[in-house]
C-alpha positions in Angstrom: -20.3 -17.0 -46.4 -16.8 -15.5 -47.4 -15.4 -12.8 -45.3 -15.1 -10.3 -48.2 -19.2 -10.8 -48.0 -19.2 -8.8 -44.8 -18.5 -5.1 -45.9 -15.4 -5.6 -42.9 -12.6 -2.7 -42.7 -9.5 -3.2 -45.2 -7.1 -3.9 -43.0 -8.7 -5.9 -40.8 -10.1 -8.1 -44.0 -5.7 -8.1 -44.8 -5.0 -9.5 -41.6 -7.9 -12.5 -42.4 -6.2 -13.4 -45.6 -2.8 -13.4 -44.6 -4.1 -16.2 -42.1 -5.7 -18.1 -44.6 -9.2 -17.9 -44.0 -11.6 -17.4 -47.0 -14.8 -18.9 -45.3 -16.0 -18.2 -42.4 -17.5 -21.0 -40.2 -21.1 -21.9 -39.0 -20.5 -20.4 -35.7 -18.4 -17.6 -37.3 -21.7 -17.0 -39.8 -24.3 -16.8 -37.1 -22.5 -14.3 -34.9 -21.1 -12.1 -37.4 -24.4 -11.3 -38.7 -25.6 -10.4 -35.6 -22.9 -8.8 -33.6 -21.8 -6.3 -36.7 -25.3 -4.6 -36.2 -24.8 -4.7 -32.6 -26.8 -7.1 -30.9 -25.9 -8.9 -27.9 -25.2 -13.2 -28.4 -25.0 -16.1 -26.6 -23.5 -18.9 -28.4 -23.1 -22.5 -27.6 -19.9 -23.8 -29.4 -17.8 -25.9 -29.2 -14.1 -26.0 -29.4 -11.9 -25.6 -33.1 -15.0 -23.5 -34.6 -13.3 -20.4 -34.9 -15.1 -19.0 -32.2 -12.1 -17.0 -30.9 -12.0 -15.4 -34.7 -15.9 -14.6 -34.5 -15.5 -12.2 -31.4 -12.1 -11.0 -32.1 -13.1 -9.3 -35.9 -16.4 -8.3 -34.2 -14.2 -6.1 -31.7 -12.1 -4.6 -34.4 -15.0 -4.2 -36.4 -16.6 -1.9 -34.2 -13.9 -0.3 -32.9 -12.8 1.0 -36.2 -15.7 1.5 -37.9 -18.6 2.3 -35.4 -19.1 5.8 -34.3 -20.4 4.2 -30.7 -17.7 1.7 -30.0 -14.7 4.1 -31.4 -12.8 5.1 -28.4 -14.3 2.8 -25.8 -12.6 -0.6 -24.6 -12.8 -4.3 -25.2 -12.8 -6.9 -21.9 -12.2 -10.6 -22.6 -12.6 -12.9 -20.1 -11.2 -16.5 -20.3 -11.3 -19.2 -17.2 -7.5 -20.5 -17.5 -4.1 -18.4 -18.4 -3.5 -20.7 -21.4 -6.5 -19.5 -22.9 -6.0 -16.1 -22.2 -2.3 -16.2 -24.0 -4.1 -18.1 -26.8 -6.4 -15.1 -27.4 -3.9 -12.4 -27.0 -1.6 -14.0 -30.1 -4.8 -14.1 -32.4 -5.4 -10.6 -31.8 -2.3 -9.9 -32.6 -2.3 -11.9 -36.0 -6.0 -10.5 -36.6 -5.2 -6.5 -35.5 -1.4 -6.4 -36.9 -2.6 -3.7 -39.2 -5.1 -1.9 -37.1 -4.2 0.6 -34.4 -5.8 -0.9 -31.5 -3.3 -2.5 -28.4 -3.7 -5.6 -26.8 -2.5 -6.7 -22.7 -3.0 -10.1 -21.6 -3.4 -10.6 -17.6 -3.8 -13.6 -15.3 -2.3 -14.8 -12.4 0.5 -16.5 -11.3 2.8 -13.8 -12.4 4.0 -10.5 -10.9 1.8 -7.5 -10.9 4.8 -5.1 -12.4 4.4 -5.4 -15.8 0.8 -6.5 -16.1 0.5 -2.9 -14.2 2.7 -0.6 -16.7 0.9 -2.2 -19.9 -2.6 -1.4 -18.3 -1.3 2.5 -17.6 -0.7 2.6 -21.6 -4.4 2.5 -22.0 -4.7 -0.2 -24.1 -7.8 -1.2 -25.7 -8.5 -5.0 -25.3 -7.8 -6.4 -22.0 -8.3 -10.4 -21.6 -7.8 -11.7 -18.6 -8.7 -13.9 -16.0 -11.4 -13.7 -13.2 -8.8 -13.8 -10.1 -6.3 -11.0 -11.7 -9.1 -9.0 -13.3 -10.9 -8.0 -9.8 -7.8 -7.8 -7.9 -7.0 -4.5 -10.8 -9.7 -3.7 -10.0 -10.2 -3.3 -6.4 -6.8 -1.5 -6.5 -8.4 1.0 -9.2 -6.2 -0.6 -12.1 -9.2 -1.5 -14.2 -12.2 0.3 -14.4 -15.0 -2.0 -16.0 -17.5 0.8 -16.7 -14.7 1.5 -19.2 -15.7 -1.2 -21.4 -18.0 -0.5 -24.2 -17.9 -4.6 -25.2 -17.5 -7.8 -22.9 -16.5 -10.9 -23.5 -17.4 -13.8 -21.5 -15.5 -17.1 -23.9 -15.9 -20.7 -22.1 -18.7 -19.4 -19.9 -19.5 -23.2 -18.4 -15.5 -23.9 -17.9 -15.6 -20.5 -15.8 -18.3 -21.6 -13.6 -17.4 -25.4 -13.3 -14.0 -23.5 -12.0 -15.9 -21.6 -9.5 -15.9 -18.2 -10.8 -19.7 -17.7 -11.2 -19.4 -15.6 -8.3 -16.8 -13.3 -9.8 -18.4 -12.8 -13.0 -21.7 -11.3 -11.9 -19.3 -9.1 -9.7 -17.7 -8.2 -13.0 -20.9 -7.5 -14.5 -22.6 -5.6 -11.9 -19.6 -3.3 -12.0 -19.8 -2.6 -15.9 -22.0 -0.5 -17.4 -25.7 -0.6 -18.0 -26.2 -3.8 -20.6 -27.9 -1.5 -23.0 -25.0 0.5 -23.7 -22.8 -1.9 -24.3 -22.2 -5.4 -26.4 -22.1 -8.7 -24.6 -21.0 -11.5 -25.9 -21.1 -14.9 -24.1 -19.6 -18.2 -25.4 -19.9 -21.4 -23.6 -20.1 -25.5 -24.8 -23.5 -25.9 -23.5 -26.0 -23.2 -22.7 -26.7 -24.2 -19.0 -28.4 -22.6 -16.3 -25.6 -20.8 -14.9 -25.2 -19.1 -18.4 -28.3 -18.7 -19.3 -28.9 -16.9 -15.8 -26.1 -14.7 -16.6 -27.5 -13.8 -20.2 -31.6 -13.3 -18.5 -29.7 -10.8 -16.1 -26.5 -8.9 -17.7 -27.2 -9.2 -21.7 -29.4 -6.9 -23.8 -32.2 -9.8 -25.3 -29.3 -11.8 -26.6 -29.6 -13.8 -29.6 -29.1 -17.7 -29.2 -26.7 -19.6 -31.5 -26.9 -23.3 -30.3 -25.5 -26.1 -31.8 -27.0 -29.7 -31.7 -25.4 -32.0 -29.0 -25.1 -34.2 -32.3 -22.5 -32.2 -33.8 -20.4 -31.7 -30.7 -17.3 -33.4 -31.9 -15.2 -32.3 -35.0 -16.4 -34.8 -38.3 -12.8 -35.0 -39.4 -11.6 -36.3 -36.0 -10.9 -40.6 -36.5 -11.7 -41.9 -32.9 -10.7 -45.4 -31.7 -11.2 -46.9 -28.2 -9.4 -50.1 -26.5 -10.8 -51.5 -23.1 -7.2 -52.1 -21.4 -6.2 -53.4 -18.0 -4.5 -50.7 -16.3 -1.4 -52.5 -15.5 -0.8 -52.7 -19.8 -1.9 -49.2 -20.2 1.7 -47.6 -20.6 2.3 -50.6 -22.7 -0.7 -50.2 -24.5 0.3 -46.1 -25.1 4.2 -47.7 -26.5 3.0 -49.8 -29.2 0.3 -47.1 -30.4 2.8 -44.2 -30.5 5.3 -47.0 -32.4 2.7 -47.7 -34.4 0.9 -44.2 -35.6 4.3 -42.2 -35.0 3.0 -39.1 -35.1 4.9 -35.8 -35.4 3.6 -34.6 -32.6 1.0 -35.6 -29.9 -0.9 -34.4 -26.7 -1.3 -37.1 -24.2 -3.8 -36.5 -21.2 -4.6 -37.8 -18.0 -6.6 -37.3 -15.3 -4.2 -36.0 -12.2 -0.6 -34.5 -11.9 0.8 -37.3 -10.9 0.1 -39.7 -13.2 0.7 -37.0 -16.0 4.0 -36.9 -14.6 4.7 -40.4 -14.6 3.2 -41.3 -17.8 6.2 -38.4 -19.2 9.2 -39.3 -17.2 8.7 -42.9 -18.2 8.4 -42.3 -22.1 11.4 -40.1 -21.1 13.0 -44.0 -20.7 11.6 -45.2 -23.5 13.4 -42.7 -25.7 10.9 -40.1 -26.3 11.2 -36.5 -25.6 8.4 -35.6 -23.6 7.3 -32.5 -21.5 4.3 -32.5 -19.4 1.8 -29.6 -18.0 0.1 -29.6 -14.8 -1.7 -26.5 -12.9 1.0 -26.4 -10.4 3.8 -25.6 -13.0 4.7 -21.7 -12.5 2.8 -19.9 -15.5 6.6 -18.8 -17.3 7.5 -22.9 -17.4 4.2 -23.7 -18.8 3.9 -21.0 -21.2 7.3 -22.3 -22.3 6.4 -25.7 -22.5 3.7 -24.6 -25.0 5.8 -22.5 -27.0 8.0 -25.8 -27.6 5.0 -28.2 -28.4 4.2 -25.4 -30.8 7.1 -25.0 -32.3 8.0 -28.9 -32.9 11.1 -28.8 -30.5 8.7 -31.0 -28.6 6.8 -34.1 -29.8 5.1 -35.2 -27.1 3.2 -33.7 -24.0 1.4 -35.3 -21.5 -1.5 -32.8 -19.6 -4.3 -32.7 -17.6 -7.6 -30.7 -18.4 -5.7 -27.8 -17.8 -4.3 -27.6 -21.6 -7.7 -29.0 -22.8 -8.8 -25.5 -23.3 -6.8 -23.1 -25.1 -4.2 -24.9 -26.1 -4.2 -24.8 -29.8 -1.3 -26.6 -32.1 -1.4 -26.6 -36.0 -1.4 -29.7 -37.5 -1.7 -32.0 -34.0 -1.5 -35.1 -35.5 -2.8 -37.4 -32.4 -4.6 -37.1 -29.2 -4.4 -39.9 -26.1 -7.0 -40.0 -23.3 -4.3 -42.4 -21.4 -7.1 -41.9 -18.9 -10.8 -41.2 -19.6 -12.0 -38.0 -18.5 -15.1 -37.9 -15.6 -16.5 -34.9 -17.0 -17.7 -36.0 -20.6 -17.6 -33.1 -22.1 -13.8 -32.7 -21.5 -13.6 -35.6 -23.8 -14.9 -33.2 -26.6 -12.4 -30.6 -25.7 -10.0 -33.1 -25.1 -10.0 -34.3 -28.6 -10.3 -30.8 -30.3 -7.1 -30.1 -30.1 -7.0 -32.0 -33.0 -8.6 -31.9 -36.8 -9.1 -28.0 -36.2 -9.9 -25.5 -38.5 -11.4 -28.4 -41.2 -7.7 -30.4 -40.8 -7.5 -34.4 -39.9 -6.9 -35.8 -37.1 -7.1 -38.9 -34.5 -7.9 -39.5 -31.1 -7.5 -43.0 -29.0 -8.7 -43.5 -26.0 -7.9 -46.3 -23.5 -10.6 -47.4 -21.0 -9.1 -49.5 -18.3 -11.1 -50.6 -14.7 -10.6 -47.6 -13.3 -12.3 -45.0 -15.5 -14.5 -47.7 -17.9 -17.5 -45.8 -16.0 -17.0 -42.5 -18.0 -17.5 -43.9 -21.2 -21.4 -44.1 -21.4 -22.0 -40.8 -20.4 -19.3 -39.5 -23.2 -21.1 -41.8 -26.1 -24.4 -40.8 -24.7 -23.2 -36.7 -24.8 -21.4 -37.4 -28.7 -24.2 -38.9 -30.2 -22.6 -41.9 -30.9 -20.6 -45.2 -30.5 -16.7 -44.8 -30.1 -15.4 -47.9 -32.6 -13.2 -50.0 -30.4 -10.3 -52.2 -31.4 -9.0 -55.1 -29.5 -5.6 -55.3 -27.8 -3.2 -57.8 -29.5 0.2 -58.8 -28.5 1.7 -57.3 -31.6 0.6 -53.8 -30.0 1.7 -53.8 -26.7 5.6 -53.0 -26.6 8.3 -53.5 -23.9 8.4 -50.9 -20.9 11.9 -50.1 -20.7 11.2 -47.9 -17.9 10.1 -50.9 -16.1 11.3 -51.3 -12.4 13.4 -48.0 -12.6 13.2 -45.1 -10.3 11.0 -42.6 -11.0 12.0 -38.7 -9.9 8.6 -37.6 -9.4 8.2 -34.2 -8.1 4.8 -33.2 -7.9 3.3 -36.7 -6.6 -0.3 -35.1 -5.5 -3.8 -36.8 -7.1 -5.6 -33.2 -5.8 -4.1 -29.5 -5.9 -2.8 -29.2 -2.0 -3.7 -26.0 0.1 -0.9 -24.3 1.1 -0.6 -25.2 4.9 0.6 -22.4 7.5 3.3 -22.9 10.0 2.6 -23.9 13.5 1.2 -27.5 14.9 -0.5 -28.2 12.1 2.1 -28.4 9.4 4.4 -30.3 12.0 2.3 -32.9 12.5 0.4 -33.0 8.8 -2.7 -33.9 10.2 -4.8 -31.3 12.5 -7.1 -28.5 10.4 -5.5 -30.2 7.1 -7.8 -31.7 4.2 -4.2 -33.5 3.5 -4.7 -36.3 7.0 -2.9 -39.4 6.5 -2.0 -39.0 2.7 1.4 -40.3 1.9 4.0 -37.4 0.5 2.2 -34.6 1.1 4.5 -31.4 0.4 8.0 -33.7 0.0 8.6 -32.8 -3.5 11.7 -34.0 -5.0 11.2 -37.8 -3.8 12.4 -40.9 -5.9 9.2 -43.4 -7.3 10.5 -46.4 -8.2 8.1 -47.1 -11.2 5.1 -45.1 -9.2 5.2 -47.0 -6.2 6.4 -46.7 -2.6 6.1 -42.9 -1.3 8.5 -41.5 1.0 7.1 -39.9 4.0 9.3 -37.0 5.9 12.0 -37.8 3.9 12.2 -41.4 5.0 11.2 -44.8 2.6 8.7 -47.0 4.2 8.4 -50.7 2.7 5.3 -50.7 4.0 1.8 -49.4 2.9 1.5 -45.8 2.1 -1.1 -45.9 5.0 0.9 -47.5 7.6 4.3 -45.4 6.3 2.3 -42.1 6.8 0.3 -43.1 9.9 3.5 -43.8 12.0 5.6 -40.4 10.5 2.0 -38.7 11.6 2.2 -40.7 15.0 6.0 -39.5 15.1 5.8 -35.8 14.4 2.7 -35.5 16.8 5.4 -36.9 19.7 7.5 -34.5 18.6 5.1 -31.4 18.7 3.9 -31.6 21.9 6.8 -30.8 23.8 8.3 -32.1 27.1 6.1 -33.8 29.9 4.5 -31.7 32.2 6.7 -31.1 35.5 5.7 -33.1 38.3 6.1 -32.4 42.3 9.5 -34.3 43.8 10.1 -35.1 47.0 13.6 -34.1 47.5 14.2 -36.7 50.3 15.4 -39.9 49.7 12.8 -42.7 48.9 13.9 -44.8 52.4 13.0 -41.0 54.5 10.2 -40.3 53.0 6.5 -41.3 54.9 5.7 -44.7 54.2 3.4 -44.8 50.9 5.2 -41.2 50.0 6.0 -41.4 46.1 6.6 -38.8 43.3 3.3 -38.2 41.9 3.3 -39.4 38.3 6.3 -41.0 38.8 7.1 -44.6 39.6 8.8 -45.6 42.2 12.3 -47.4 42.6 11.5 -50.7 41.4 7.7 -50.5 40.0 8.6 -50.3 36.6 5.5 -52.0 35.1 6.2 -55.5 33.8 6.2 -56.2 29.8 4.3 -58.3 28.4 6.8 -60.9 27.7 7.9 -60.9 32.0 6.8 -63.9 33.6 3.8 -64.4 35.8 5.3 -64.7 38.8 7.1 -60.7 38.1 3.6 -59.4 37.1 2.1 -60.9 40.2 4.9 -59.6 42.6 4.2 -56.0 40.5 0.9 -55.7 41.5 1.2 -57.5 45.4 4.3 -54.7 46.1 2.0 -51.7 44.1 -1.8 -52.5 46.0 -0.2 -54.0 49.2 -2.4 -57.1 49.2 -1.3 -60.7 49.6 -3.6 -62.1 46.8 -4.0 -65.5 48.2 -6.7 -67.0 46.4 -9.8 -68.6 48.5 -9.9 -71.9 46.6 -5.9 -72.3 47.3 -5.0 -74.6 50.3 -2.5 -72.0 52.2 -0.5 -74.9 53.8 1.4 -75.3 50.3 4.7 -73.0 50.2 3.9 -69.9 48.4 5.8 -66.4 47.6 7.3 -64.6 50.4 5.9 -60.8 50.8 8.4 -58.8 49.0 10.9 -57.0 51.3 10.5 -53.7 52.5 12.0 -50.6 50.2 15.4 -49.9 52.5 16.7 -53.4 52.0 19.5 -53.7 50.0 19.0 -54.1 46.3 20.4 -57.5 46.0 17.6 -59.0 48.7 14.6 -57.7 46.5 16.2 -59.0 43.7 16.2 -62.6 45.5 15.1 -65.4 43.4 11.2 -65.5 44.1 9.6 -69.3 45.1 6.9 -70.3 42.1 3.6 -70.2 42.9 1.3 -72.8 41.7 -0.8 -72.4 39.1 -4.4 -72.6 40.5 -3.1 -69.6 43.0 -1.5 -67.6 39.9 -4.6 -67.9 37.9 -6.9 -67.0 40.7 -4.1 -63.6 41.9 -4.4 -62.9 37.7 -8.1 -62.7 37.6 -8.3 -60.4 41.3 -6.0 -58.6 40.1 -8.2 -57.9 36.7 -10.9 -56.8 38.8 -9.3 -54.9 41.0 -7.5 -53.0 37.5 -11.3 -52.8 36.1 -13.1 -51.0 39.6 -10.2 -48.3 39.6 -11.0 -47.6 35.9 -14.4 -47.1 36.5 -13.8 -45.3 39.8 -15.7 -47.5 42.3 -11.9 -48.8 44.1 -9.4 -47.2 45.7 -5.8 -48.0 45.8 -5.1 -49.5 49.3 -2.3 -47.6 50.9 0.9 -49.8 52.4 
């Protein structure tokens, strides 16, 4: 079907053909026809369709040309702030000659100018859940204001959490019979179709085939790798395909970051993208992908949605993705809009797992090629430090002050992991963590364990104060000592003092003798120690050695005597 088919308003059909587009696409097809007379869709897609383009010229559409929609306004709603910034710039291309304004708001960002744009009653707002009820609760955004909604990567949304937040959305709009819903999602689940059964108008189902989930044009290739050649693996294919440009993805922030400072040491100029970048250095870091200053970018799933490059010549799962169908949007970030493109994909030990369900969810068999020496390439980066800044496999919870961010450990889902919150530290390769600023050699376990073990000691403050008798130790009543306090010369013996000082310990402390039954008393054996006012030199007197059948038999009363204090059943003698 060609747009010029579709009766659509003159300068909306300008806009179209100064992008380039003369046919519109299946999923473009199916909703056109259906939302142009006004009838709610849900529509199963998935991504580099033109979806975007199928619910952007139905807005204008009816904005300009419908008595019914004229003068109402537009609500998008996307699940991630790249997204949301996609959609805004192909409003723009699409409504450049139409009359209608466009805001984009999401979090992340200050409130100021996201505020100001909204006062300008503009007519499409796309957002994000989090922003979009925070306007408003504080009376910013008034959803029974919008005559058509929006809902684009429905399943992304509620795999993110926001399922919640979009039936509050939708219970706050107006009645679904007077106005047009539109709900776009990569597989019609539950979740979604729940929301269509109880917010949509009978919506109209456009569902495409699991079969046809990825793009045609897009060559896949897969190599089973160990991980320790992975980055290897990833030097000899970019040497080999040498693309223009490329999108490398991974499955946490750290090793996104690592994978990008080490090409960085290769020679390649590399960003990466992770969700804890602030939303003006990632938008940034887009704008130079897309604008060639930047070949290369590592990401996580984060910039599998809504991030769209012309002419992305290759795609890299350096790791595979759990959730299959991240792999689809992961490699349809190439080969859009009918283009070519290529996606590898390295399984190694760690993430082999994920590939059955990802064949199983495609429809086919991934052709694999084997790894020869001729591919793999020399790691320059090899043995060199690493400044890794955001070293975290999860997104941390901000921690509030107090006890538990001293010690790192109590009411924290962050317990014993090593580098927690110490941005900034040096990696050499990705290996040995700092913890509290200090390098451990030993296991990120043990390192984190004893800096735990060390700020606990340090958080709980001084010893309790104890009662002291302020009369010297040879005036005091006999068996008189500070309580929780040793007395002058019971220091308890280490483990490395000899058995005759542990013995003499526990004879002064319990004021027994400990002669043993079995031992023939006649034979010479310690003197009693002296009494506390002697002088310090006659305590300190060489002590006679007792023989060994006595020490053993002393040791083992001694043991028993420890044992029936523990349990309570003894008392300590007094002297």
């Amino acid at each position: 079907m060609q747009f010029n088919e579709l009766n659509l308003n003159p300068n909306l059909l300008k806009a179209i053909d100064d992008l380039g587009f003369r046919r519109c696409t299946d999923v473009q097809a199916e909703t056109l026809t259906r939302t142009l007379s006004g009838n709610d869709v849900a529509v199963q897609s998935q991504t580099g369709t033109g979806k975007t383009a199928a619910f952007l010229i139905t807005i204008f559409q009816l904005m300009n040309e419908s008595d019914e929609y004229r003068g109402t306004r537009a609500l998008i709603v996307a699940p991630t702030r790249e997204l949301a910034v996609q959609i805004e710039n192909d409003a723009k291309a699409l409504g450049k000659y139409l009359p209608q304004r466009t805001t984009c708001i999401y979090g992340g960002v200050g409130y100021g100018q996201q505020e100001r744009s909204l006062a300008e009653s503009v007519e499409i707002v796309i957002g994000t859940p989090g922003r979009l009820l925070d306007f408003s609760q504080s009376g910013k955004v008034d959803f029974r204001e919008m005559g058509i909604i929006v809902i684009d990567e429905a399943d992304r949304l509620f795999d993110m959490g926001f399922y919640p937040d979009i039936r509050k959305m939708m219970r706050r709009a107006r009645p679904r019979t007077e106005r047009l819903t539109m709900l776009y999602s990569a597989t019609l689940s539950v979740k979604v179709r729940n929301i269509a059964w109880q917010f949509m108008n009978d919506p109209k189902e456009i569902e495409i085939e699991p079969e046809h989930l990825t793009v045609d044009t897009v060559q896949q290739e897969l190599y089973h790798v160990a991980q320790d050649e992975k980055f290897p693996l990833l030097l000899g294919l970019l040497r080999r395909e040498s693309p223009r440009n490329a999108i490398i993805f991974c499955n946490t922030k750290r090793a996104t970051e690592i994978v990008a400072k080490k090409l960085e040491l290769n020679g390649y100029h590399c960003d990466f993208i992770i969700g804890d970048l602030p939303q003006h250095r990632r938008l940034k870091i887009i704008e130079r992908i897309k604008s060639g200053d930047t070949g290369l970018l590592t990401a996580t799933d984060v910039a599998a949605r809504g991030l769209h490059v012309d002419d992305l010549d290759l795609v890299v799962n350096y790791d595979l993705p759990e959730d299959p169908e991240a792999y689809v949007h992961r490699i349809g970030r190439t080969a859009r809009a009918g283009k070519q493109g290529k996606a590898i994909s390295l399984a190694c030990e760690r993430f082999v797992y994920s590939l059955e369900p990802i064949e199983e969810l495609i429809g086919m068999k991934i052709p694999s090629a084997s790894v020869s020496d001729e591919v793999l390439a020399v790691d320059e980066s090899e043995g060199k430090r690493l400044a890794i800044s955001h070293g975290l496999e999860r997104p941390a919870r901000a921690r509030s002050s107090g006890r538990a961010a001293r010690t790192g450990s109590r009411g924290g889902r962050d317990r014993g992991v090593p580098g927690r919150g110490t941005a900034g530290r040096s990696v050499p390769g990705h290996s040995g963590p700092s913890v509290g600023g200090v390098r451990h050699s030993r296991s990120p376990k043990h390192a984190a364990a004893e800096a735990g073990a060390e700020a606990g000691s340090r958080s709980r403050g001084p010893a309790p104060r104890t009662h002291r008798d302020p009369r010297p130790q040879h005036e005091r009543p006999d068996g008189a000592r500070d309580r929780g306090r040793p007395g002058p010369g019971e220091k308890a013996p280490s483990r490395s003092a000899s058995m005759d000082d542990r013995i003499a310990y526990y004879r002064q402390k319990y004021g027994e003798d400990f002669v043993s039954k079995d031992v023939d008393t006649s034979r010479p054996t310690r003197p009693s120690p002296p009494p506390q006012s002697e002088p310090r030199a006659a305590r300190t007197a060489e002590p006679v050695q007792a023989p060994r059948e006595e020490r053993v038999g002393l040791i083992g009363r001694i043991a028993g005597l420890l044992k029936g204090r523990r349990e309570g059943r003894v008392d300590a003698p007094k002297r």
